[in-house]
Biopython code that builds the backbone (N, CA, C, O; Angstrom):
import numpy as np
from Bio.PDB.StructureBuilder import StructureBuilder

atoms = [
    (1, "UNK", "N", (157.420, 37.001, 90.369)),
    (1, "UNK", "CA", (156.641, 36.385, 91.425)),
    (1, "UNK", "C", (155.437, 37.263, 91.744)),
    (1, "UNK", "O", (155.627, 38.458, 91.515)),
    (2, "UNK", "N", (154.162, 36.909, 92.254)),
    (2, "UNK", "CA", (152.949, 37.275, 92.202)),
    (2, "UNK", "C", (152.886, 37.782, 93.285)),
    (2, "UNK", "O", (153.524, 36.931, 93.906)),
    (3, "UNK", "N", (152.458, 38.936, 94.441)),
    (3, "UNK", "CA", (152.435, 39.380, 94.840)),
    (3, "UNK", "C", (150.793, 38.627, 96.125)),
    (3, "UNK", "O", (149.759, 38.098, 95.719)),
    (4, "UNK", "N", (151.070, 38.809, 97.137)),
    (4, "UNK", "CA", (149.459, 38.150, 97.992)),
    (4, "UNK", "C", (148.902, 38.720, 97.816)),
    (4, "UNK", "O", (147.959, 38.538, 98.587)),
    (5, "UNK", "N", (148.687, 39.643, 97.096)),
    (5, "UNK", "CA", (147.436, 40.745, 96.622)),
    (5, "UNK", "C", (146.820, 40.230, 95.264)),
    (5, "UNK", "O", (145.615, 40.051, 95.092)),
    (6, "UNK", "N", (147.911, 39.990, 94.217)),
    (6, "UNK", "CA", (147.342, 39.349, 92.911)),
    (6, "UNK", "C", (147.289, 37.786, 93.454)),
    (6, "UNK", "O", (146.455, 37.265, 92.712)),
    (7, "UNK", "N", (147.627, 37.066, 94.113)),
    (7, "UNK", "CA", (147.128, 35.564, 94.572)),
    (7, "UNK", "C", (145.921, 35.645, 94.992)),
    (7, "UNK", "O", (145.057, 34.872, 94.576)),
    (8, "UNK", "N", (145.688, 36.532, 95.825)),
    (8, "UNK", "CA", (144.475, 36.558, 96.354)),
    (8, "UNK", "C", (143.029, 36.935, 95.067)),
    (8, "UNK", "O", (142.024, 36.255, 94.858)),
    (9, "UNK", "N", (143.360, 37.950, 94.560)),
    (9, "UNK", "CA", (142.576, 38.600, 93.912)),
    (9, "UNK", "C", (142.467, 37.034, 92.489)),
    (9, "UNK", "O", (141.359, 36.538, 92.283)),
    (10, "UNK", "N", (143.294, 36.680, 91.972)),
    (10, "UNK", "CA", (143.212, 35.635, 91.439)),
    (10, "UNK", "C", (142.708, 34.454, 91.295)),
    (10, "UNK", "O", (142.312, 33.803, 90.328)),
    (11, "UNK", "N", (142.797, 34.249, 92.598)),
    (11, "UNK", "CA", (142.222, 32.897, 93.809)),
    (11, "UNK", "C", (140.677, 33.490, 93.702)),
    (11, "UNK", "O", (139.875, 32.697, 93.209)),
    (12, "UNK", "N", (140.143, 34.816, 94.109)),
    (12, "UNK", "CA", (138.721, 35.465, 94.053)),
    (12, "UNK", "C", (137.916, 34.987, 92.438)),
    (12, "UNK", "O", (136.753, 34.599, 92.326)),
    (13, "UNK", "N", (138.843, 35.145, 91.404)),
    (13, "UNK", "CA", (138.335, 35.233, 89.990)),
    (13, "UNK", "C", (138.158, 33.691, 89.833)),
    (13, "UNK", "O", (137.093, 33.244, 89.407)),
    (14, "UNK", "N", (139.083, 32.967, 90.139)),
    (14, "UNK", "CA", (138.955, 31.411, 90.192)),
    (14, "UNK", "C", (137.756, 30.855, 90.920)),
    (14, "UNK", "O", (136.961, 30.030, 90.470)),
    (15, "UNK", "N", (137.743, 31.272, 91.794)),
    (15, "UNK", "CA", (136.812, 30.631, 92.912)),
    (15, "UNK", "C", (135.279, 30.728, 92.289)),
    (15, "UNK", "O", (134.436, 29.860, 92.063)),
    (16, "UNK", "N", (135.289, 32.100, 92.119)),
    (16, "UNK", "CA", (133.954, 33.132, 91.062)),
    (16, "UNK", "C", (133.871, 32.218, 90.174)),
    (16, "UNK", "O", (133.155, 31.260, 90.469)),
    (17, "UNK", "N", (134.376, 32.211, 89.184)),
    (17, "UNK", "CA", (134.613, 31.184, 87.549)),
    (17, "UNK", "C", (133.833, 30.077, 88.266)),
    (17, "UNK", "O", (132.707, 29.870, 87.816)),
    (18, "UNK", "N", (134.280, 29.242, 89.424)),
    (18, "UNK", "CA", (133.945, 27.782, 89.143)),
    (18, "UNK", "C", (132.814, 27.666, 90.143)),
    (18, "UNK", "O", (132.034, 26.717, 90.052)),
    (19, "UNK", "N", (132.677, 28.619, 91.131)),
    (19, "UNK", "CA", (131.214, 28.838, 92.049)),
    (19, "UNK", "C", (129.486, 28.970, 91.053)),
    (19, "UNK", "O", (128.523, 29.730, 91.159)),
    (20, "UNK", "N", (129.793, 27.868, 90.191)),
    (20, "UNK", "CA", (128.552, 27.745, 89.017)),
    (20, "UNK", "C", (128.313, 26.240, 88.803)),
    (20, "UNK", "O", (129.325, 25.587, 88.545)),
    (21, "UNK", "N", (127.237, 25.635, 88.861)),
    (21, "UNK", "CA", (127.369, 24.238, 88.242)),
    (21, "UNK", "C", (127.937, 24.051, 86.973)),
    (21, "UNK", "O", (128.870, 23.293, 86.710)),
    (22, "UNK", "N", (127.327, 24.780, 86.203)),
    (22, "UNK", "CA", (128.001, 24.590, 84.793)),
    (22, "UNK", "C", (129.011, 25.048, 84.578)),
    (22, "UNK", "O", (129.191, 24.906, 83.369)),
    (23, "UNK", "N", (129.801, 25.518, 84.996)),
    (23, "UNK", "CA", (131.141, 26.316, 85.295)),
    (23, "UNK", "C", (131.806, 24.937, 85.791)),
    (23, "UNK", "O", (132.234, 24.196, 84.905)),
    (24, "UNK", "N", (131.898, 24.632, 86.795)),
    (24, "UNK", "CA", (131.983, 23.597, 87.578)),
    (24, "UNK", "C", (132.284, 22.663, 86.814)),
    (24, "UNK", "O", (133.401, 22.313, 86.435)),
    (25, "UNK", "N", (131.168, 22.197, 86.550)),
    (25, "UNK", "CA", (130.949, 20.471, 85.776)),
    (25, "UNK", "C", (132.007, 20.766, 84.072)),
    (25, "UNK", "O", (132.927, 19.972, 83.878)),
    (26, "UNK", "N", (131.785, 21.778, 83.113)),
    (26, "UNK", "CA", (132.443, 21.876, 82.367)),
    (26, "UNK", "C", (134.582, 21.705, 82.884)),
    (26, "UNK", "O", (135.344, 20.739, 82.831)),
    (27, "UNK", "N", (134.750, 22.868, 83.233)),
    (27, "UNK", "CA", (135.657, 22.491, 84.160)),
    (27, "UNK", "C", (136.372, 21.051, 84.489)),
    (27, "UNK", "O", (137.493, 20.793, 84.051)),
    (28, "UNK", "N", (135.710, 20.242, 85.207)),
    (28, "UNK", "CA", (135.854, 19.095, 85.158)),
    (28, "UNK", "C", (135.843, 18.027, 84.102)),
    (28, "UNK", "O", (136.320, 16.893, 84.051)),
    (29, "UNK", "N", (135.352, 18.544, 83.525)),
    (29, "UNK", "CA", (135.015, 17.564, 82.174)),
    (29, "UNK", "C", (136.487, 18.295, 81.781)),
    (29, "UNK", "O", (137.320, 17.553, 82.301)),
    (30, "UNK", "N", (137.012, 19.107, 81.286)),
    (30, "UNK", "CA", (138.107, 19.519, 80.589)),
    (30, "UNK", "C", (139.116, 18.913, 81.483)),
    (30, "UNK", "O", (139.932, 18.458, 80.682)),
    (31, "UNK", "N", (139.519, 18.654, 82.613)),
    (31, "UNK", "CA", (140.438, 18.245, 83.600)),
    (31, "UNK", "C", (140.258, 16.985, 82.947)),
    (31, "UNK", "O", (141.153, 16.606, 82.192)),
    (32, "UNK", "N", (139.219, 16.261, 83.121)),
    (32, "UNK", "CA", (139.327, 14.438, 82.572)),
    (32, "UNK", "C", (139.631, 14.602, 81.323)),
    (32, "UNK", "O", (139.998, 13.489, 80.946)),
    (33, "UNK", "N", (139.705, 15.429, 80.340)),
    (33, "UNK", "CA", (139.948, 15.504, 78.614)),
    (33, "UNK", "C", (141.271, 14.988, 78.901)),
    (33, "UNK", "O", (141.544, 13.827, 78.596)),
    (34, "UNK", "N", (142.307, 15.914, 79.587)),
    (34, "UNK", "CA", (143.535, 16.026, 79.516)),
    (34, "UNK", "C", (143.867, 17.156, 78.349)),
    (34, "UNK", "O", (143.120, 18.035, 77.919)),
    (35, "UNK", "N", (144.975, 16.903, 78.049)),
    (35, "UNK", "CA", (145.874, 18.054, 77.029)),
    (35, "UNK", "C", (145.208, 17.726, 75.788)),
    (35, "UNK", "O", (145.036, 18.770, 75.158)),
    (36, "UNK", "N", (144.786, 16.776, 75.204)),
    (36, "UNK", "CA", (143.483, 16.853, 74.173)),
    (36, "UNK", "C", (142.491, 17.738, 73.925)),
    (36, "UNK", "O", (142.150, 18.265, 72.866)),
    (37, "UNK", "N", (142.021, 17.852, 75.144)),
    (37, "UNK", "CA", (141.069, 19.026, 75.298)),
    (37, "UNK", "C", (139.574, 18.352, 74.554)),
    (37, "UNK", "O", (139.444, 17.236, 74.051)),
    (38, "UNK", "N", (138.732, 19.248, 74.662)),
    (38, "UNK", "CA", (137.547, 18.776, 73.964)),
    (38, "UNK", "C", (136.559, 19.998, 73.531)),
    (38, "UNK", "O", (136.160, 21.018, 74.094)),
    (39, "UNK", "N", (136.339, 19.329, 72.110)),
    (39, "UNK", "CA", (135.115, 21.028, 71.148)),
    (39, "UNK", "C", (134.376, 21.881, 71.917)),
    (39, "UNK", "O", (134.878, 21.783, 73.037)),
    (40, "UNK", "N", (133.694, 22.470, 71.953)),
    (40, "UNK", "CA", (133.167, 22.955, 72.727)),
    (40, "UNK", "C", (131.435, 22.222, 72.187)),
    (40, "UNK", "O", (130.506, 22.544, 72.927)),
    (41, "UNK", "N", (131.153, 21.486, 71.211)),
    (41, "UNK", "CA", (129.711, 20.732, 71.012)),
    (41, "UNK", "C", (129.825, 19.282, 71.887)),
    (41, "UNK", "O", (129.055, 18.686, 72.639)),
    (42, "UNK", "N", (130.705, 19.125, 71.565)),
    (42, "UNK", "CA", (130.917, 18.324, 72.940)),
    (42, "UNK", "C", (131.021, 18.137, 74.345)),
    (42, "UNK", "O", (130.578, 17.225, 75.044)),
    (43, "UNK", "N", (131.587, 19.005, 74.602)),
    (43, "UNK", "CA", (131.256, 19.806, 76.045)),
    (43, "UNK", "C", (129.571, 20.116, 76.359)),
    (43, "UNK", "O", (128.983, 19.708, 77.360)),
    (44, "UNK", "N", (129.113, 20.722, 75.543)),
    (44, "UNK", "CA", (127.485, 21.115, 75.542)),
    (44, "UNK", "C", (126.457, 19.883, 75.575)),
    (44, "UNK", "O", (125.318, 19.900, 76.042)),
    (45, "UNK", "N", (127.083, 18.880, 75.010)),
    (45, "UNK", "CA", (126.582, 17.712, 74.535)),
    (45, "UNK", "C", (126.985, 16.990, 76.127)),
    (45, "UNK", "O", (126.169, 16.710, 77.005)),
    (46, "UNK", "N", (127.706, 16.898, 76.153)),
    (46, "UNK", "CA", (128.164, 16.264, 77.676)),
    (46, "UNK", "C", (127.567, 16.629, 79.099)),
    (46, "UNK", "O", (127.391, 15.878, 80.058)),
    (47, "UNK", "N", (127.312, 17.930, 78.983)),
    (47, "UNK", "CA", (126.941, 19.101, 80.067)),
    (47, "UNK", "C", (124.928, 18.596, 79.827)),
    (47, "UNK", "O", (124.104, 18.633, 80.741)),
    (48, "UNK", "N", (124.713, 18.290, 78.752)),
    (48, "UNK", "CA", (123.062, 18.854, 78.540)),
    (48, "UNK", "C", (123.069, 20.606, 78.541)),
    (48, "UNK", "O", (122.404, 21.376, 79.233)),
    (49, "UNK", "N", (123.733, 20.790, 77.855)),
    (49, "UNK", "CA", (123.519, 22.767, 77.763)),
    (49, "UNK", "C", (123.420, 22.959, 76.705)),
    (49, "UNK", "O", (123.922, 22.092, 75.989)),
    (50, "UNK", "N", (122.620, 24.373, 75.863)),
    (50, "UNK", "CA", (122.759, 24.541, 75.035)),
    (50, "UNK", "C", (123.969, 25.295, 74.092)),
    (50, "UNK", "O", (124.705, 25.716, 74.985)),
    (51, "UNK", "N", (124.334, 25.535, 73.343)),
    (51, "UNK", "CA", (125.698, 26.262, 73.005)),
    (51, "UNK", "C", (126.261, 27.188, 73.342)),
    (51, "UNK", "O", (127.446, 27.346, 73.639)),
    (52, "UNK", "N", (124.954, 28.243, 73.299)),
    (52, "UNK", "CA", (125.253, 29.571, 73.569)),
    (52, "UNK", "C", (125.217, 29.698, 75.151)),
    (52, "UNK", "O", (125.943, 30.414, 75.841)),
    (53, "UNK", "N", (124.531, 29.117, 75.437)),
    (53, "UNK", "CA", (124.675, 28.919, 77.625)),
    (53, "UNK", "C", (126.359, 28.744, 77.765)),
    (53, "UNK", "O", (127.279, 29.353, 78.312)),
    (54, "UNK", "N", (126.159, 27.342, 76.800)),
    (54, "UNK", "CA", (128.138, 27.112, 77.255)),
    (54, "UNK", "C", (129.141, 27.931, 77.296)),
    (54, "UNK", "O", (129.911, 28.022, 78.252)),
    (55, "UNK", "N", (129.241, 29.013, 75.581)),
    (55, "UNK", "CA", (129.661, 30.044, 75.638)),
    (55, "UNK", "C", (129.883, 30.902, 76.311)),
    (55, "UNK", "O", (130.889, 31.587, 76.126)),
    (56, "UNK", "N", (129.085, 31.128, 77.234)),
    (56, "UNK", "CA", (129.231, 32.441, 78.097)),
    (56, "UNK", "C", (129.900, 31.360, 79.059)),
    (56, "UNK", "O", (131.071, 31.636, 79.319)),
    (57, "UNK", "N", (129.456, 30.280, 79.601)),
    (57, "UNK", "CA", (130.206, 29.984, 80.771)),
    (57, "UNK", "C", (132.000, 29.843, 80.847)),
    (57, "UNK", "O", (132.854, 30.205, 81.655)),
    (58, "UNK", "N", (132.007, 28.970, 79.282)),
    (58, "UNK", "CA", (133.529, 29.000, 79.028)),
    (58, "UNK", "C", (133.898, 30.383, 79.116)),
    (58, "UNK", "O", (134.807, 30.529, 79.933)),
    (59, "UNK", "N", (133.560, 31.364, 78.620)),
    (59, "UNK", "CA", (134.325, 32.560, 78.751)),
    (59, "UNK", "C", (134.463, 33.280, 80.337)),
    (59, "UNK", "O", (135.477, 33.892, 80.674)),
    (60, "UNK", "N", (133.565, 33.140, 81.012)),
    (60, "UNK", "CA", (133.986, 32.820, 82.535)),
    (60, "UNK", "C", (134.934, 32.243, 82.787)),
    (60, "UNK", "O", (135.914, 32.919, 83.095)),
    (61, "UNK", "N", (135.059, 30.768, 82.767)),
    (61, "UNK", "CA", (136.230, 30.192, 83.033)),
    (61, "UNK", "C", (137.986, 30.661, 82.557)),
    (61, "UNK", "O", (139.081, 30.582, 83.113)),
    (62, "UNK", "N", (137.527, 31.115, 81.353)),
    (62, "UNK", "CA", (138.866, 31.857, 80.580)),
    (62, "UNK", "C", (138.999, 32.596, 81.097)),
    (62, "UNK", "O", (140.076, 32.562, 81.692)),
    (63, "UNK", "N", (138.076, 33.940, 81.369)),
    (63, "UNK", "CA", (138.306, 34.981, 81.865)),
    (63, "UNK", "C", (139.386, 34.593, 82.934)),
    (63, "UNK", "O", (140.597, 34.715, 82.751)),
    (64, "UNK", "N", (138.758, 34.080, 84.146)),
    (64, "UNK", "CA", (139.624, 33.242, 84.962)),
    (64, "UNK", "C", (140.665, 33.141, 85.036)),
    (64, "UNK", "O", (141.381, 33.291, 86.026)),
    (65, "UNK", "N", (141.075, 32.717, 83.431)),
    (65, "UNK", "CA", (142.747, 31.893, 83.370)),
    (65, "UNK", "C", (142.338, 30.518, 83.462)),
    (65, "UNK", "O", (143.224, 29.747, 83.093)),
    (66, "UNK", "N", (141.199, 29.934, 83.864)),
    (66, "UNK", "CA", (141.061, 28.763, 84.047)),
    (66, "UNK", "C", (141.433, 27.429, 82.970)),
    (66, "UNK", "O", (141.898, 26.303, 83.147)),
    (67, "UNK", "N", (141.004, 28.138, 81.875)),
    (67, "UNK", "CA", (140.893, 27.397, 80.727)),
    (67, "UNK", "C", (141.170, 27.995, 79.104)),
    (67, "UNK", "O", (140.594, 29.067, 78.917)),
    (68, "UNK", "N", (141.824, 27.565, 78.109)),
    (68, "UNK", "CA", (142.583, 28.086, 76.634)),
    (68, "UNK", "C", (141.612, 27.608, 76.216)),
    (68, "UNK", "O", (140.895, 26.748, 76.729)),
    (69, "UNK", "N", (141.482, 28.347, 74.857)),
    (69, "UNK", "CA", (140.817, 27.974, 73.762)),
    (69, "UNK", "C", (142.135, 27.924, 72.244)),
    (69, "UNK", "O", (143.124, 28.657, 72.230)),
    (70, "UNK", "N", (141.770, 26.803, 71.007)),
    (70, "UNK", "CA", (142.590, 26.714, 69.755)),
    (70, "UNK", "C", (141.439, 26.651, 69.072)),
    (70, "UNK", "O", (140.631, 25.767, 69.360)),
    (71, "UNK", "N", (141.152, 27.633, 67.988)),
    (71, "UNK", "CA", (140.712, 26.917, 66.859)),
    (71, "UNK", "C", (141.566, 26.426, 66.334)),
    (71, "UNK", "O", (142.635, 26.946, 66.017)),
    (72, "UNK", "N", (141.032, 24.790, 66.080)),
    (72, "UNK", "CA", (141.073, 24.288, 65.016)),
    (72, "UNK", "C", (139.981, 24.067, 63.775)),
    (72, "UNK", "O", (138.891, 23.496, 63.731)),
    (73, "UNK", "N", (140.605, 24.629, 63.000)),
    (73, "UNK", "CA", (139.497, 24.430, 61.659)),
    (73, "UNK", "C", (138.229, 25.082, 62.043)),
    (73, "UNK", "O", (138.459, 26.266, 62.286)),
    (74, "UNK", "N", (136.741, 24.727, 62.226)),
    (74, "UNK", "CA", (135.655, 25.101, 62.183)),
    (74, "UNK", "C", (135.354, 24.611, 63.762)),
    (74, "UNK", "O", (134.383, 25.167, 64.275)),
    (75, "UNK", "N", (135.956, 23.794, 64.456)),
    (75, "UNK", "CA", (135.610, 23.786, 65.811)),
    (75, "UNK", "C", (136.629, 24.557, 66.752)),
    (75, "UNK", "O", (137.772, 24.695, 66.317)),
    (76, "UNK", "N", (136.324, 25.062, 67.978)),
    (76, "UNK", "CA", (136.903, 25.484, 68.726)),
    (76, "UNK", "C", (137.573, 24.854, 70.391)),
    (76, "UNK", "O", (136.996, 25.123, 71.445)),
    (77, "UNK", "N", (138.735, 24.087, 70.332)),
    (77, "UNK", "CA", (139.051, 23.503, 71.403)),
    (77, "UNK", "C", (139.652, 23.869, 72.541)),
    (77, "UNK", "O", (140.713, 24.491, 72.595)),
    (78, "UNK", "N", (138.904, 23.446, 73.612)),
    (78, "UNK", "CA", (138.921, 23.627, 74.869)),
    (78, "UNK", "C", (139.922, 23.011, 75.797)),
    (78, "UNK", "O", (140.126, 21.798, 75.838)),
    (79, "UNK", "N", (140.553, 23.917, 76.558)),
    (79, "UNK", "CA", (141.416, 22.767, 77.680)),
    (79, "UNK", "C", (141.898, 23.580, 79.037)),
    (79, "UNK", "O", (142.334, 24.725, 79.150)),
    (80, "UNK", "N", (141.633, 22.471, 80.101)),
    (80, "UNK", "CA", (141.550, 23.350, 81.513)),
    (80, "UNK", "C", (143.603, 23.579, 81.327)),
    (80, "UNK", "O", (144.504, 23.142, 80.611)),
    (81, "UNK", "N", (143.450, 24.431, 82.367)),
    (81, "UNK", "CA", (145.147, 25.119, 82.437)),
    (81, "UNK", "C", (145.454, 24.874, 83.552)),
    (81, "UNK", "O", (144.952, 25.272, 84.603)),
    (82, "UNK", "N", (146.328, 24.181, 83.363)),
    (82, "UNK", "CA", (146.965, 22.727, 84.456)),
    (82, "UNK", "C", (147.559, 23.826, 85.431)),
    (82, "UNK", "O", (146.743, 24.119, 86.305)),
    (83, "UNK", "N", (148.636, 24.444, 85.510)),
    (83, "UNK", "CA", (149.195, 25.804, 85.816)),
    (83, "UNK", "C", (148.525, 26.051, 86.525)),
    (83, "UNK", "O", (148.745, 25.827, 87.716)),
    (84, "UNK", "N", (146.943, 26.864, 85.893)),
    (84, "UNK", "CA", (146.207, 27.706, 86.653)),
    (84, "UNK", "C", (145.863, 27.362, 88.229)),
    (84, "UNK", "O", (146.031, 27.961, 89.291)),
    (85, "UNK", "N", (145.278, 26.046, 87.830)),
    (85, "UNK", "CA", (144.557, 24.887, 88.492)),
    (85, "UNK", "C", (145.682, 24.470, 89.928)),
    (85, "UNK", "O", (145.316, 24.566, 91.099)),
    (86, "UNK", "N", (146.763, 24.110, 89.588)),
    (86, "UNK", "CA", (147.863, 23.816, 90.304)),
    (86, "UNK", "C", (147.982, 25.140, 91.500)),
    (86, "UNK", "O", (147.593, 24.968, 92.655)),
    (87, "UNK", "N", (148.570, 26.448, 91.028)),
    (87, "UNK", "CA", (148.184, 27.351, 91.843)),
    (87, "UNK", "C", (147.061, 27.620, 92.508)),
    (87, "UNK", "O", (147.088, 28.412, 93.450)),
    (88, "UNK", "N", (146.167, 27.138, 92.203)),
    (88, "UNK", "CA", (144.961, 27.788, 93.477)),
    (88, "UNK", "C", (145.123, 26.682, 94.201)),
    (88, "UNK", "O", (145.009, 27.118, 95.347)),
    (89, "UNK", "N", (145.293, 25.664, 94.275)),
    (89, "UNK", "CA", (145.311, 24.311, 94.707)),
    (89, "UNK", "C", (146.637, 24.587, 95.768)),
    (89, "UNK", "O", (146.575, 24.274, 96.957)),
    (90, "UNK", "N", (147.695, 25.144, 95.221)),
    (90, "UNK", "CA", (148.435, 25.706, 96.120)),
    (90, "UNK", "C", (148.303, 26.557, 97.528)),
    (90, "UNK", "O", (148.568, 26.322, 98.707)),
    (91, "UNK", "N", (147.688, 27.804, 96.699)),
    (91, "UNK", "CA", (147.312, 29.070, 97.301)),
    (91, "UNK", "C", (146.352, 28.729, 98.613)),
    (91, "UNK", "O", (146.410, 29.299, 99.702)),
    (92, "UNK", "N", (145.074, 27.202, 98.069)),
    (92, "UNK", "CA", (144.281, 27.489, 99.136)),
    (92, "UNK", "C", (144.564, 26.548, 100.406)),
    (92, "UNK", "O", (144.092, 26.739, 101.527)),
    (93, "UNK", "N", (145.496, 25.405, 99.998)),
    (93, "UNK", "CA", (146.695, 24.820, 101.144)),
    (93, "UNK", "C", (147.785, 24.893, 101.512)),
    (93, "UNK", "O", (148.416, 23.955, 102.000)),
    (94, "UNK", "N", (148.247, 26.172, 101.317)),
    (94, "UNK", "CA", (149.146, 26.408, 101.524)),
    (94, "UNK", "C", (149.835, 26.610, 102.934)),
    (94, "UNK", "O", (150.946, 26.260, 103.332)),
    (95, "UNK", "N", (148.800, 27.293, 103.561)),
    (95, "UNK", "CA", (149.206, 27.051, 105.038)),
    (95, "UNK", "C", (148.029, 25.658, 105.981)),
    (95, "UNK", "O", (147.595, 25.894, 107.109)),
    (96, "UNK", "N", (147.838, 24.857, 105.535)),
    (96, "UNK", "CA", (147.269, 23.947, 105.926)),
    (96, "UNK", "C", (147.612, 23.126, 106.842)),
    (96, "UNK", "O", (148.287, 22.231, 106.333)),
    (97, "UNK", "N", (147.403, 22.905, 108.584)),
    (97, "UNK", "CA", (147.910, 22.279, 109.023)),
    (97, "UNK", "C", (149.114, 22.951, 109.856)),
    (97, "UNK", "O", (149.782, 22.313, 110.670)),
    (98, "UNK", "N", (149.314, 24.331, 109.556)),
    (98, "UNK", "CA", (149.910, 25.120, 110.304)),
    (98, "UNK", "C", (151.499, 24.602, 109.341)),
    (98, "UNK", "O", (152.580, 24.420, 109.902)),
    (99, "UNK", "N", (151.338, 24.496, 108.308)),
    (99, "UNK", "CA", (153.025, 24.510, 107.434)),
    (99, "UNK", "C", (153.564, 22.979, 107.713)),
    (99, "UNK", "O", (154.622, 22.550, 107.253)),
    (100, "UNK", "N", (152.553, 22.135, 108.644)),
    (100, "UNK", "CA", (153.393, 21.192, 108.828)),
    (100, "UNK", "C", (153.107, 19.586, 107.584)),
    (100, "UNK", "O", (152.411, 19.679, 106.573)),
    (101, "UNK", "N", (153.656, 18.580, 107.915)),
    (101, "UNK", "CA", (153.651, 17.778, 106.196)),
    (101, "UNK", "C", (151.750, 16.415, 106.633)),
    (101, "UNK", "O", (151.488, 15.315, 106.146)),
    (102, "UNK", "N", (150.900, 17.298, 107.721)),
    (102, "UNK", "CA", (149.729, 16.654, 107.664)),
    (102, "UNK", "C", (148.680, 16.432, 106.851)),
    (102, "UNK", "O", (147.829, 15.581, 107.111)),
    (103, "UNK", "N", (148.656, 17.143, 105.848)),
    (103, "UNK", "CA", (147.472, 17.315, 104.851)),
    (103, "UNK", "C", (148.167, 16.217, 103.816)),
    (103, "UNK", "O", (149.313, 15.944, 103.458)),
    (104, "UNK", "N", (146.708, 15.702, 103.516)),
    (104, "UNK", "CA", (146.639, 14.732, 102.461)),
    (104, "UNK", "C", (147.382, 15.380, 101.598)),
    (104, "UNK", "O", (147.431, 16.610, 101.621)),
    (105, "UNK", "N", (148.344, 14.352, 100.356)),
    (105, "UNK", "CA", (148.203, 14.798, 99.131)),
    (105, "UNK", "C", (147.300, 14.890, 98.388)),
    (105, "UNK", "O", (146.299, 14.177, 98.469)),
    (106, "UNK", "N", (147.562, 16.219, 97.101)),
    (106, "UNK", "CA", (146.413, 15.849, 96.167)),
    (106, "UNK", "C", (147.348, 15.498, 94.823)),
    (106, "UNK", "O", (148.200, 16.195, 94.273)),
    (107, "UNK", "N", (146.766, 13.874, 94.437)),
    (107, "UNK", "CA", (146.968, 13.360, 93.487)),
    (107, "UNK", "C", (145.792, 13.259, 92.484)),
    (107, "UNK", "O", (144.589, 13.164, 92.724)),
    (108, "UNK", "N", (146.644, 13.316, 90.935)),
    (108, "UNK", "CA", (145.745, 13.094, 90.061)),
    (108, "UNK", "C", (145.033, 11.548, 90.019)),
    (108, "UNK", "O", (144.088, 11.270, 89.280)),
    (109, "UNK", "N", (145.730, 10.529, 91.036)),
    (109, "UNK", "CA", (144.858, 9.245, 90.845)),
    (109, "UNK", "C", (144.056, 9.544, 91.360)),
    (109, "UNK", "O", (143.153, 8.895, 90.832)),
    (110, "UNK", "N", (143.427, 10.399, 92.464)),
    (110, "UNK", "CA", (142.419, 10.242, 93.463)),
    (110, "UNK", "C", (141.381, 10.721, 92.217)),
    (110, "UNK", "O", (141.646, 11.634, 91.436)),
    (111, "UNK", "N", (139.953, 9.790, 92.191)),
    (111, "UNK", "CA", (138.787, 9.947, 91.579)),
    (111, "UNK", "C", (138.197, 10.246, 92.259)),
    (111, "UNK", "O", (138.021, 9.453, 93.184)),
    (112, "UNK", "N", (137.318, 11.858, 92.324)),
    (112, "UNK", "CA", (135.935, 11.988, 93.028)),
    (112, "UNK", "C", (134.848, 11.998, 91.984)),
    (112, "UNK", "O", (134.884, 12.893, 91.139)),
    (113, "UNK", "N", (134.073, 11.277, 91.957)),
    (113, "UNK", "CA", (132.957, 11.710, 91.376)),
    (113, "UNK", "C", (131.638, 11.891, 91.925)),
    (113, "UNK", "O", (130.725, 12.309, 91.213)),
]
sb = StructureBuilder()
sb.init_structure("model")
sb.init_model(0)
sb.init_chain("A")
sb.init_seg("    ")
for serial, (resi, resn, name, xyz) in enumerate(atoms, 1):
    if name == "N":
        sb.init_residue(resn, " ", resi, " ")
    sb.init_atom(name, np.array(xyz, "f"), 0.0, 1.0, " ", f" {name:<3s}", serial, name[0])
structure = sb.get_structure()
């Protein structure tokens, strides 16, 4: 079990990672992929970024924990880390509402765009 010192400090690296538009918007785009995940020219292609911009941002996000990388073959696939994602989502409602059952759920049907 993680200690409120590494939650916190974790929650800091997360927050950092996705406090970027392109951080951000990539991010999201990998959440709608699902467990498929998606190349990373695609992602760039999706984003309007160029490759090497993306690069550094994905590796932010990894850094993070936010997000895995697989090569496959000659492309390299991307996918947000459900896990990761789930815990901060935790961490930052966790006392919400003073512990009591008032806060919205967060469901994967809810669409913001």
């Amino acid at each position: 079990m993680e200690s409120i010192t590494d939650l916190t400090s974790s929650t800091v690296g997360a927050l950092s990672a996705l406090a970027q538009e392109h951080r951000l918007s990539a991010f999201r785009l990998l959440v709608q992929a699902g467990d498929a995940g998606l190349p990373a020219g695609e992602i760039a292609r999706e984003l309007g970024i160029a490759p090497s911009s993306l690069s550094f941002h994905l590796s932010q996000l990894s850094n993070a924990g936010l997000v895995s990388d697989e090569r496959q073959s000659r492309s390299i696939i991307y996918r947000a880390n459900y896990d990761a994602m789930s815990r901060l989502l935790e961490f930052l409602t966790e006392n919400c509402c003073q512990g009591s059952e008032c806060a919205p759920k967060i469901s994967p049907e809810r669409n913001v765009k």
